[in-house]
C-alpha positions in Angstrom: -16.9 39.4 27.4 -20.2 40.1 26.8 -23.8 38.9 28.0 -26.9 38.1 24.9 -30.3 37.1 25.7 -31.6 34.5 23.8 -32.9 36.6 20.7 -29.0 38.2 20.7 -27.6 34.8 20.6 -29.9 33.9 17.8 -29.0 36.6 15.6 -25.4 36.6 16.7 -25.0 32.7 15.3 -27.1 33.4 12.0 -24.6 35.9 10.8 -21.6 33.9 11.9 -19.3 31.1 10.5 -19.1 28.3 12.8 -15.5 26.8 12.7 -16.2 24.4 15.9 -19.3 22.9 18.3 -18.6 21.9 21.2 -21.4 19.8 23.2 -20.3 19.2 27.0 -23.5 18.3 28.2 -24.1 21.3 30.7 -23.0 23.8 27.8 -22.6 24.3 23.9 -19.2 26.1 22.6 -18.9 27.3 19.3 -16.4 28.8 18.0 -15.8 30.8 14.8 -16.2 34.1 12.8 -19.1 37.1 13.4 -20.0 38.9 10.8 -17.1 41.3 10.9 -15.0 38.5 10.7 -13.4 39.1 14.6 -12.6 35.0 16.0 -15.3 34.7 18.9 -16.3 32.1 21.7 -20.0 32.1 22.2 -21.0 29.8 25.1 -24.5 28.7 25.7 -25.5 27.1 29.2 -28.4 24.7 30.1 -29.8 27.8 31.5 -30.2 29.7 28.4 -27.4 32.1 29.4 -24.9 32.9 26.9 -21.1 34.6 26.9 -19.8 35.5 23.9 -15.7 36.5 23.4 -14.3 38.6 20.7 -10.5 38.6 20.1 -9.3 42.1 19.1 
């Protein structure tokens, strides 16, 4: 698991393929492929804070 700033997050999605959105009000999900083609969850709170998972 691993925490991006705003900017990060930006970049991160631009370079990704999103399979899946997810809006639950409080948080967006997406889910998809980063530009290495690793499956991730990026999740991206009111707050501006962001989580991003990378399966191995």
């Amino acid at each position: 698991m691993q925490y991006l700033t705003l900017e990060q997050t930006a970049d991160y999605l631009e370079a990704a393929t999103i399979e899946a959105t997810h809006d639950a009000g409080y948080a967006i999900v997406h889910i998809g492929r980063n530009a290495a083609d690793t499956r991730f969850v990026l999740v991206n709170d009111a707050l501006g804070q962001t989580v991003v998972t990378e399966s191995l």
